[in-house]
N, C-alpha and C positions, 0 to 999 in steps of 0.2 A: 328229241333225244340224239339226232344224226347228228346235228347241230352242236349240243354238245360236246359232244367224242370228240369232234373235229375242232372247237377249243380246245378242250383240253391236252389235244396233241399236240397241237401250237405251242400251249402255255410250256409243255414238258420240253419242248425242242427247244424255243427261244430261253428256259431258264439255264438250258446243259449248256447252250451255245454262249450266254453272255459270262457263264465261267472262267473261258478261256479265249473272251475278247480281249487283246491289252498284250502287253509283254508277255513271250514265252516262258512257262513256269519251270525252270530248268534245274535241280539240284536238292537239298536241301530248302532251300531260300525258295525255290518256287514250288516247295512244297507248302514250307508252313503259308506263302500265300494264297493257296490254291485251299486250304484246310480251315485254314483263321482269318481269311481278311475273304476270300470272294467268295464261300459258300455262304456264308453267316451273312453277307450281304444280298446275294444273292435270295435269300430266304426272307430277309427282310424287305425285300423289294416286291417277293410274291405278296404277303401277306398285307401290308403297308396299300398296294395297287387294290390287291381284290375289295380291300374293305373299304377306299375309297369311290371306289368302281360300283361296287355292288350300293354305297349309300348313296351318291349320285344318283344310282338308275331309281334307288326308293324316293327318295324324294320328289322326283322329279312327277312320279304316280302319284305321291300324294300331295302336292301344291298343285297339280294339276298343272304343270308348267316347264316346260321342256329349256329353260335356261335356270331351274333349279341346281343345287347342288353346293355341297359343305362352304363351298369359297364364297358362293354368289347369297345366299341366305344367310350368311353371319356366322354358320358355324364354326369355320377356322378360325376366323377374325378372334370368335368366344374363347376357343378353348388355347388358341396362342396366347388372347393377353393373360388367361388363367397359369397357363405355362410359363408364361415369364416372370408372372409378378410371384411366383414359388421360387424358380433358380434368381432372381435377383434379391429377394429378401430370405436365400436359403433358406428356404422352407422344407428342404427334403434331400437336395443335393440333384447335381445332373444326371447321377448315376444312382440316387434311390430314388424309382419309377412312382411309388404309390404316392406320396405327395405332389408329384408331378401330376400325375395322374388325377388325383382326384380332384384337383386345383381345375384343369384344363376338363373334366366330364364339368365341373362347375359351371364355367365359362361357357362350352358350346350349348348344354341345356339350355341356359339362361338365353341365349340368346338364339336358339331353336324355335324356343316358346314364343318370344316377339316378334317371331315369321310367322309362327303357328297360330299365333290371335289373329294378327291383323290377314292369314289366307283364309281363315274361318270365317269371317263375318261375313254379312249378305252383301255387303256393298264394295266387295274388294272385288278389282280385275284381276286378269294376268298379269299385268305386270307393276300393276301394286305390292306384290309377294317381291318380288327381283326389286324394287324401288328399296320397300321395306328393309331387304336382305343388306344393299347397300347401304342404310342407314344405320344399321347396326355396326356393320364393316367400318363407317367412318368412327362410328363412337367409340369403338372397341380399339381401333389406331390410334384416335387423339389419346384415349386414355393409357395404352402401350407406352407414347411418347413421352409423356409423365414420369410413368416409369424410369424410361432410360433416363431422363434427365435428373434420377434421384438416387441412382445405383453408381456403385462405387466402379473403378475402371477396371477389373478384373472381371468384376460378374459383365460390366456394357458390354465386354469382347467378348465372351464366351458368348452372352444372350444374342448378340451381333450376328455371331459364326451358326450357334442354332436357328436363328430368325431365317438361312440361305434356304434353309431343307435338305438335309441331305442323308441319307441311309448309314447306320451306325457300320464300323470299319473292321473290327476287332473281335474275336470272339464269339461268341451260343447266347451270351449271358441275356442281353437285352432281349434278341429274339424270343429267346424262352419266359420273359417276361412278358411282352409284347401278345403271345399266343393265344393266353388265354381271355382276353380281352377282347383280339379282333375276331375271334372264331365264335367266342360266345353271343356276340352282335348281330357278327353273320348268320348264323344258325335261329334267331330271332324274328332279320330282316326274310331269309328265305323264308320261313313258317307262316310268314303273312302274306306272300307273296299272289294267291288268290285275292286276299279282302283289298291287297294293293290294286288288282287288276279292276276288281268293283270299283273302287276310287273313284280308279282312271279314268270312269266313263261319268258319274258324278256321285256326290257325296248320298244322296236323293235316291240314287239308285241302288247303291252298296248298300245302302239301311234295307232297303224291301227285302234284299237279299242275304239277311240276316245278319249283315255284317256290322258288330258294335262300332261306330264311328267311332266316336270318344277314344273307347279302348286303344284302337289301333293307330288311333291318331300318335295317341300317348306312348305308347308299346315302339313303334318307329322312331321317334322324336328321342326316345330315352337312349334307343340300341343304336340308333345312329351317331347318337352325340358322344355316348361311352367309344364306339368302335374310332371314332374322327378323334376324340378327349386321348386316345393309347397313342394314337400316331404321330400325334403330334406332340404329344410326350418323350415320344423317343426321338422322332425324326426333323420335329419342327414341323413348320407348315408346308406342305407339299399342296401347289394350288392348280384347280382344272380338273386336272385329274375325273373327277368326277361329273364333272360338265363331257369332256371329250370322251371318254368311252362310250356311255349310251346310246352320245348319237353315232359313233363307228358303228355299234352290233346293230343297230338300227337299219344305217346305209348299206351293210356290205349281209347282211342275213334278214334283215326286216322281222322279226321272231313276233309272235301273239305279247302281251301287255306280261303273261304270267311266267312266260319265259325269258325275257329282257332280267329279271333280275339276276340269275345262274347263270346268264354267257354275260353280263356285265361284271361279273361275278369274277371270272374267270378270263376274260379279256385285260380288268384292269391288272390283275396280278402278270399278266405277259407284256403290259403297255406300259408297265411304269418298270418293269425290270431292262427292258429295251432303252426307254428313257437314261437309266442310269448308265450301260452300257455306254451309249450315244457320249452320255456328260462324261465319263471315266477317260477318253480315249480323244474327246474332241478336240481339245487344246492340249499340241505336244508336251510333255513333263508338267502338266498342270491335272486337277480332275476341276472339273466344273462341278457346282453342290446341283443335284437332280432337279432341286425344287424350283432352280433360275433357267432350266430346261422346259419344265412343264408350264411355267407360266409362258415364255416367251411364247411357247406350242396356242396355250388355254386363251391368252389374252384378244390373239387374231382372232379364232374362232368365234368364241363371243361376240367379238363385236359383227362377224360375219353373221349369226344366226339372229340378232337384232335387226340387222338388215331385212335377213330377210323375212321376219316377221312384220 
């Protein structure tokens, strides 16, 4: 619970502080940016972070495998090429969510579940699940490519400019679309967060322990894929993200198996608003898209924790 607190103080400091990273908000003019462009960003950076954050750390409990996570198991890959192939065959528009949306929960299920078979079988390793994950990753890009190469030049540049990742600029609107989506996920992911910790030690053990396998297999796979299918609906694909938080709360608090998901929970939403800060202000008169941050960050790491496995 110490532990805790002591997020979520972080999380509240770093979100008031990356407000008024950036040009002084002086007048009129830095009001309406300080009201319309960096809170609403700012909000969507918590939310966006945590729900990456916190499915990262579930995953990771139930693949049994500590390089799990939305990017590495196919999930983004899913719910991006679902995402795109909506805005380039307007199917819903950039700015109407639920076609997007449900295009992109499409895409990441779909291709949850063909991590999800091939970590259930008897005869899969560790890093058969991360092989797997990648080979959906490449399928789900070749077929992406397809796409661009069939879409007319208005939607290639838009889908182009969404493909960076970057947190929506303008406005409540999306945000308050966005809410009920990542909250209802997370509120799912936490509630299992015991039968996760069963998991973790093995599948074999969480059954004696009363815990419906199956169920909760399915039950994470669904709220994780809907929670990863919202964000990348709005924000495009933000990647790592969920790889590098759990093993931060890991290294710097080491927390029991049942606690990892609430401070990853709340780590991500302070780690990916930081991120954005970082990209807003890096390059003078330019913003950097968040999402060409996190990966630059996600990519080293990876290959670092391969190593040292």
């Amino acid at each position: 619970m110490k532990d805790l607190l002591l997020v979520l103080v972080v999380v509240l400091l770093v979100a008031t502080a990356s407000v008024f990273l950036g040009a002084p908000l002086v007048g009129a003019e830095g009001q309406f940016v300080l009201w319309q462009l960096r809170i609403p960003r700012a909000l969507a950076g918590l939310l966006v972070g945590a729900t990456l954050g916190l499915v990262g750390a579930a995953f990771q409990l139930l693949f049994h495998n500590p390089l799990a996570e939305p990017s590495t198991v196919g999930t983004t890959a899913g719910a991006a090429l679902g995402a795109l192939g909506a805005l380039v065959f307007d199917l819903g528009g950039a700015w109407q969510l639920s076609a997007v949306t449900l295009f992109a929960f499409a895409g990441a299920l779909a291709a949850s579940l063909v991590v999800a078979l091939t970590a259930s079988s008897g005869r899969a390793r560790v890093n058969d699940v991360l092989l797997a994950g990648i080979a959906v990753t490449l399928a789900a890009g070749a077929v992406s490519q397809a796409v661009h190469s069939i879409a007319e030049m208005p939607a290639l540049f838009a889908a182009a400019m969404w493909g960076l990742g970057q947190l929506p600029q303008v406005g409540y609107e999306r945000v308050l679309v966005l809410a009920p989506f990542v909250l209802g996920s997370s509120v799912v992911l936490l509630f299992r967060a015991r039968a996760l910790a069963a998991l973790a030690l093995s599948e074999d053990w969480a059954a004696t322990q009363g815990v419906p396998v199956r169920r909760v297999r399915l039950e994470v796979l669904t709220a994780g894929s809907l929670g990863v299918a919202a964000c990348v609906a709005l924000c495009g694909p933000i990647t790592f993200v969920g790889l590098l938080v759990p093993h931060l709360v890991r290294r710097l608090l080491n927390p029991p198996a049942r606690q990892l998901l609430g401070l990853s929970w709340l780590a991500g939403a302070a780690f990916l608003v930081v991120c954005d800060g970082i990209a807003r202000v890096l390059v003078p008169g330019r913003e950097l898209p968040v999402g060409v941050l996190t990966a630059a960050l996600g990519a080293p790491a990876l290959f670092a924790l391969v190593l040292r496995r």
